[in-house]
C-alpha positions as CSV (number, residue, x, y, z in Angstrom):
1,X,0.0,0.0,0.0
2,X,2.7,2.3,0.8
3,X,4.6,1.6,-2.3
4,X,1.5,2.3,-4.7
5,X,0.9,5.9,-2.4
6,X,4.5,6.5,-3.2
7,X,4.5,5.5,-7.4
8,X,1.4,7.8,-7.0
9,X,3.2,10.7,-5.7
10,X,6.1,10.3,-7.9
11,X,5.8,12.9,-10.9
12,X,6.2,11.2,-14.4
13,X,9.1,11.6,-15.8
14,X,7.6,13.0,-19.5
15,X,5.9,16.0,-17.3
16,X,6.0,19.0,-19.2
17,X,7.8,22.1,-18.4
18,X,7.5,25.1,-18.1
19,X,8.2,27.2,-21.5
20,X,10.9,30.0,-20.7
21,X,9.9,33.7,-21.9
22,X,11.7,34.5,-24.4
23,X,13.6,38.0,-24.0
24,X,13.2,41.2,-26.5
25,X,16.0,42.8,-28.3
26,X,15.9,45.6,-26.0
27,X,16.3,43.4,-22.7
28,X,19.2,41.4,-24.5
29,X,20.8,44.7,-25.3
30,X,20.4,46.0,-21.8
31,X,21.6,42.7,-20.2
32,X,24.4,42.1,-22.4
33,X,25.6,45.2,-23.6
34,X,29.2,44.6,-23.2
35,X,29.3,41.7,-26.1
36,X,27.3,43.5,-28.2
37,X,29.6,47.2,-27.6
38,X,32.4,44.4,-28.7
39,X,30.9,43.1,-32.1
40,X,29.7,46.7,-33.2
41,X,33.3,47.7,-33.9
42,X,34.4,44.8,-36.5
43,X,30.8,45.3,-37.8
44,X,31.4,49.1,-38.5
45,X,34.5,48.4,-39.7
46,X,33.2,45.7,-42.5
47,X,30.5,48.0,-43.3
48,X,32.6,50.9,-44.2
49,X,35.1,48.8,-45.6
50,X,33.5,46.1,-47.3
51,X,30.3,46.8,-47.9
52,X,30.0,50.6,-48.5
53,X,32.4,50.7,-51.5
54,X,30.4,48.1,-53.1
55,X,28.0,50.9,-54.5
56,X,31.4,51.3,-57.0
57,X,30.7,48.4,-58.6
58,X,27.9,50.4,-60.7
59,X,30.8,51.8,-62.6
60,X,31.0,48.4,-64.3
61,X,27.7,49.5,-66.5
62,X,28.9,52.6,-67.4
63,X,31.5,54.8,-69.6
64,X,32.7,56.4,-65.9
65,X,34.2,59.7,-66.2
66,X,36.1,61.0,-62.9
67,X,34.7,64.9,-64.1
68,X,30.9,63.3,-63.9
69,X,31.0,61.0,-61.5
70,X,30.4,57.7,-60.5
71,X,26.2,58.2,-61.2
72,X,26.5,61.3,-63.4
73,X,28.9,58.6,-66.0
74,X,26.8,57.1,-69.0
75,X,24.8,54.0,-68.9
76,X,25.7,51.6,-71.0
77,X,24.7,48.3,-69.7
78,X,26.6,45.1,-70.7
79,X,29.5,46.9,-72.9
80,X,32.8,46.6,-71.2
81,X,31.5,42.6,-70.0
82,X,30.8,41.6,-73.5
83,X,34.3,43.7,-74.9
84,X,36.1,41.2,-72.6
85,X,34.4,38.1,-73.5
86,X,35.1,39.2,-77.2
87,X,39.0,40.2,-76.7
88,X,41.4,38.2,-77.8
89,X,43.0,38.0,-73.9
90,X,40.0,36.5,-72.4
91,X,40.9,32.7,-73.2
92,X,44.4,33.3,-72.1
93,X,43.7,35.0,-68.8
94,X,40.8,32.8,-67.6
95,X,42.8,29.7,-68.5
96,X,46.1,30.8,-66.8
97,X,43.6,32.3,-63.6
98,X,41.9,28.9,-63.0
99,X,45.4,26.6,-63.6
100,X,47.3,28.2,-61.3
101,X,45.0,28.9,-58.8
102,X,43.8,25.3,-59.0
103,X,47.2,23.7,-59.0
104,X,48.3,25.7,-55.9
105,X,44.9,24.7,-54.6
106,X,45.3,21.1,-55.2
107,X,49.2,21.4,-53.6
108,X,48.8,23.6,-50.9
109,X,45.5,21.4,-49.4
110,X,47.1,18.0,-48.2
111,X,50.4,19.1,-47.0
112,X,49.0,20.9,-43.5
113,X,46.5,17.6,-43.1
114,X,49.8,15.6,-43.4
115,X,51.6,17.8,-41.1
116,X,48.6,18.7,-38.4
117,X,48.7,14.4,-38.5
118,X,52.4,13.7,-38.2
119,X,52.7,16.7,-35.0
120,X,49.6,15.1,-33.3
121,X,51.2,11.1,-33.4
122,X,54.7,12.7,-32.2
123,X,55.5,11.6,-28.5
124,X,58.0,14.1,-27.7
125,X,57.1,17.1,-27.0
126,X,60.0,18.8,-27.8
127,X,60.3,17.7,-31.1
128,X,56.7,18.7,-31.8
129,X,57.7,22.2,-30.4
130,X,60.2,22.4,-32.8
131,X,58.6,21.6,-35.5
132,X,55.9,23.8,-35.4
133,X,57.9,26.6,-34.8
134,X,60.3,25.7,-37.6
135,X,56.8,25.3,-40.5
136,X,54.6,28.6,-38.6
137,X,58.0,31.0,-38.8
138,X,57.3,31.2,-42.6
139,X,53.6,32.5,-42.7
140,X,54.8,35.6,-40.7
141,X,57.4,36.7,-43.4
142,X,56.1,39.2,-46.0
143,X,55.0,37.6,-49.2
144,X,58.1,41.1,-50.7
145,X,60.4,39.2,-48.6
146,X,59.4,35.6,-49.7
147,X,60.0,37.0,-53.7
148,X,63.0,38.3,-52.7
149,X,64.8,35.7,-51.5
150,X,63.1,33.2,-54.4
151,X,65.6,35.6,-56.7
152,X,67.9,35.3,-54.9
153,X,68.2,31.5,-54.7
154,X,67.5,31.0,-58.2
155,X,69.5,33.8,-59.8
156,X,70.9,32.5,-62.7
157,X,74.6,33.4,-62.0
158,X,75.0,33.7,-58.1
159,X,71.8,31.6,-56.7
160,X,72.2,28.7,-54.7
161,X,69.7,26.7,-57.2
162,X,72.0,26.8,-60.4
163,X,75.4,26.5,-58.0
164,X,74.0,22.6,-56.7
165,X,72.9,22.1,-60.2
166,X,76.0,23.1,-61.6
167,X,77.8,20.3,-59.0
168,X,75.6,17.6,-61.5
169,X,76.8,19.3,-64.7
170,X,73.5,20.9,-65.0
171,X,72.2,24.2,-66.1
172,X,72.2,27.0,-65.3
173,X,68.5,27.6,-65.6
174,X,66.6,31.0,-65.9
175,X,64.2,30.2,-63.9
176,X,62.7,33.2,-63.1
177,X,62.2,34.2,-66.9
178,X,61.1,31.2,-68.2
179,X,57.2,30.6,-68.3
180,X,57.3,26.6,-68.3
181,X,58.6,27.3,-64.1
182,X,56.4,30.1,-63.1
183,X,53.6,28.0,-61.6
184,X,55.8,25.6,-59.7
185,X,57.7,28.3,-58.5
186,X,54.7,30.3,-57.0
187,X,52.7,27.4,-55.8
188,X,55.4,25.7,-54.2
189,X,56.9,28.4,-52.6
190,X,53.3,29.3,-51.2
191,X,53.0,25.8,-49.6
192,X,55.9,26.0,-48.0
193,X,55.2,29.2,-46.6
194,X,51.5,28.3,-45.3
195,X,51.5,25.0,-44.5
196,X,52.6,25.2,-40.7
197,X,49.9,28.3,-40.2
198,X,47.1,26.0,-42.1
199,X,48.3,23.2,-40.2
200,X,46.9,25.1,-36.7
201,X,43.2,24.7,-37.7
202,X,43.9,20.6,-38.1
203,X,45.8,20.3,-34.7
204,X,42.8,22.0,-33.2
205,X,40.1,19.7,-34.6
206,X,42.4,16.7,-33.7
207,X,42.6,17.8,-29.7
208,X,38.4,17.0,-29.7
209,X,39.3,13.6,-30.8
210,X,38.8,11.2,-27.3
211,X,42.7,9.6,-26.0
212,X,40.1,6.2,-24.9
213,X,39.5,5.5,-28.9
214,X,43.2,5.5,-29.3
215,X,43.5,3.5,-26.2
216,X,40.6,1.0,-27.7
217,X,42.4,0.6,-30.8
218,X,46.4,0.1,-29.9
219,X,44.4,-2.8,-27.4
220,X,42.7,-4.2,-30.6
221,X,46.4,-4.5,-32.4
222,X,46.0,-0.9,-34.7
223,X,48.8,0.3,-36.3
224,X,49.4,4.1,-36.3
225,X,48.5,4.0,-40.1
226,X,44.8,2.4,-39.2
227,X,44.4,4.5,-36.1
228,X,45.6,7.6,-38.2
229,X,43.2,6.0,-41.0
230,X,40.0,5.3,-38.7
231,X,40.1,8.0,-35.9
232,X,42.4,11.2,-36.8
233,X,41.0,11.7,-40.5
234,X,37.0,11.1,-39.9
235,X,37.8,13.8,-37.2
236,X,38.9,16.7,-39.4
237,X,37.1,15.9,-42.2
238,X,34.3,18.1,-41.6
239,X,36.7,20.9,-41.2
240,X,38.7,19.7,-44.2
241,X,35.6,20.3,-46.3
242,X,34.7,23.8,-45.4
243,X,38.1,25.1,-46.1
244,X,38.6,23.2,-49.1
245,X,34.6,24.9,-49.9
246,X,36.0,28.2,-49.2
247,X,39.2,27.7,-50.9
248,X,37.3,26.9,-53.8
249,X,35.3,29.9,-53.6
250,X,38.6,32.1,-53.7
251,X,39.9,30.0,-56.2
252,X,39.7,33.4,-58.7
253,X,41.3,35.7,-56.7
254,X,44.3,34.0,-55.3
255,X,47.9,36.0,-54.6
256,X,47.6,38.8,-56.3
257,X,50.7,40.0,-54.9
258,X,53.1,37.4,-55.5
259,X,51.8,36.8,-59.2
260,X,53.1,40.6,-59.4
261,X,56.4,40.8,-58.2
262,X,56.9,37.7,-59.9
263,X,55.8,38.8,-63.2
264,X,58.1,40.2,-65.8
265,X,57.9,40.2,-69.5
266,X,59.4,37.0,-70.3
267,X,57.1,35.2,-68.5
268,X,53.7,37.1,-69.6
269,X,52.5,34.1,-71.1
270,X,51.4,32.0,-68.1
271,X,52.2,34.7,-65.1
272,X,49.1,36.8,-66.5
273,X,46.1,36.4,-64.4
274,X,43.0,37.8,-64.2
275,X,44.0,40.3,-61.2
276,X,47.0,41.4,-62.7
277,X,45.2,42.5,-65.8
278,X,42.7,44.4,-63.9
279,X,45.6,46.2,-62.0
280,X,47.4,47.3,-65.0
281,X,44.2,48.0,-66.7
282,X,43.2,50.4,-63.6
283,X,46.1,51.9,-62.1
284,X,49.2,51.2,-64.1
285,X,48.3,52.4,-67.9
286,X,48.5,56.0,-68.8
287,X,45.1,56.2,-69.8
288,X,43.2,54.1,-66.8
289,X,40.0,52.6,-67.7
290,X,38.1,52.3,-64.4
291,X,34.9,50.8,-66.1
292,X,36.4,48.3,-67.5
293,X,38.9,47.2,-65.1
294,X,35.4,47.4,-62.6
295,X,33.6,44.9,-65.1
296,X,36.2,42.2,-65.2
297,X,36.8,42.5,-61.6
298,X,32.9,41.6,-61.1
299,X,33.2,39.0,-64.0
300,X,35.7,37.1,-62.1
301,X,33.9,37.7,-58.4
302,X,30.9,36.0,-60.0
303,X,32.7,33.0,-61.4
304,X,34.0,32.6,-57.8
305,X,30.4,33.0,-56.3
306,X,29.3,30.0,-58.6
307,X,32.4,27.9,-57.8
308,X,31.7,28.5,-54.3
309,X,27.8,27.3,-54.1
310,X,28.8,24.3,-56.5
311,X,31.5,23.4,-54.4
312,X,29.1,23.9,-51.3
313,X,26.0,22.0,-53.1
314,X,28.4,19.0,-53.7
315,X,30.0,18.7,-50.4
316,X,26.6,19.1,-48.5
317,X,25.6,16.2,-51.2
318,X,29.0,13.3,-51.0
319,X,30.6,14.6,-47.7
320,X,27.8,15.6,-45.4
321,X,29.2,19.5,-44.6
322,X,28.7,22.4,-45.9
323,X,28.9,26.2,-45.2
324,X,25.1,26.1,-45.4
């Protein structure tokens, strides 16, 4: 009898509760002012900087004259878009754009996952120290810095390049003025000088991964490989994917920089992207054509906004993440 007054008495366990209120924007303002004082200043910023000048872009449909004005300038629609379509540089520029951009995509993407994988499986902690000090030092070095000392080491006459070669009785090899070494030289100089920063994102992912499945597998007889295989990689794959998505997504507009101070005219043939040709086009000709420098600029942006949902749709699709 007492037991049934007891089970009685006892609330059931699917009881509802009680629905919180929810709180308006002006009580979460007034209780948490502080964070949201903090995120108004990058949001200012990106407004101002990011998305104010986007009103420019209009100059793409028109004959823009710096006397009239960005909206006293002539409309004229689809002009300067269908002038670059119908030059005789589009082919060249779009095809030397997306084949360097997706070579140093496809060879800067593995090494950090190789790296972030080999630092987490080191035992000593030194070592691993070491390491990662040695592969991040690079990122912090200026990309003027990074060209400079890539002449220097391959200079022809004095670099340190053509001086081993010469030891084999080869070269010496111009390698900064032949087009045929341009792309290997900018892509693989870029992965060496990203690959410790990119390798950061990787280590982090791999520090959620539990030390009891590790333990669970070296008892069932794993190797490394198979642990590395079944544990480390399903970990940071979801974060491999959105990188490689976004990476994808800036595939048009890579190192603009570097393709410049790497440039010369020997090797205009494939050093000639689409961002070069805009800069010239813009700032560096004696007679700057703003309209039309603005319409390829937006030409390219919206090849990268397609690249980046069809990259998206087909990751979301196969691989189960996605930006959105």
């Amino acid at each position: 009898m007492a037991i049934d007054t007891l089970v009685r008495r006892t609330p059931t366990q699917g009881a509802a509760r009680p629905a919180k209120k929810k709180l308006g924007l002006g009580e979460r303002l007034r209780r948490h002012w502080q964070l949201y004082a903090m995120l108004a200043l990058p949001l200012i910023w990106l407004a101002i900087f990011a998305y104010w000048p986007m009103y420019g872009a209009i100059i793409a449909f028109k004959d823009y004259n710096v006397v009239d004005g960005i909206f006293g300038s002539r409309w004229v629609g689809f002009k300067h878009f269908e002038r670059f379509v119908e030059s005789y540089q589009f082919g060249r520029l779009l095809k030397n754009t997306l084949v360097l951009y997706t070579y140093e995509l496809l060879a800067t993407f593995w090494p950090p996952i190789l790296l972030a994988l080999g630092l987490n499986m080191a035992r000593r902690r030194w070592y691993r120290r070491s390491v990662q000090l040695i592969t991040y030092a690079p990122h912090f070095i200026s990309t003027v810095v990074v060209v400079g000392l890539i002449v220097v080491l391959v200079d022809p006459n004095t670099g340190v390049l053509n001086q081993f070669l010469g030891h084999f009785g080869i070269g010496p090899l111009d390698v900064l003025n032949d087009p045929s070494y341009f792309r290997h030289l900018y892509v693989w100089s870029g992965a060496w000088q990203t690959m410790g920063f990119s390798a950061i994102i990787y280590l982090a992912a791999l520090t959620s991964v539990s030390p009891e499945l590790h333990e669970a597998a070296i008892v069932d007889g794993a190797s490394r490989l198979r642990r590395i295989w079944h544990i480390d990689l399903p970990a940071i794959r979801p974060v491999a994917v959105i990188l490689l998505i976004l990476n994808i997504g800036s595939i048009m507009s890579g190192g603009f920089e570097k393709v410049l101070l790497l440039q010369n005219t020997l090797n205009l043939q494939t050093s000639e992207v689409i961002d070069t040709y805009v800069y010239k086009l813009g700032f560096a000709s004696q007679v700057p054509q703003f309209s039309y420098a603005a319409a390829i600029g937006l030409f390219r942006s919206l090849i990268g906004l397609v690249l980046l949902v069809l990259a998206n749709t087909i990751a979301r699709r196969f691989a189960k993440s996605s930006l959105w």
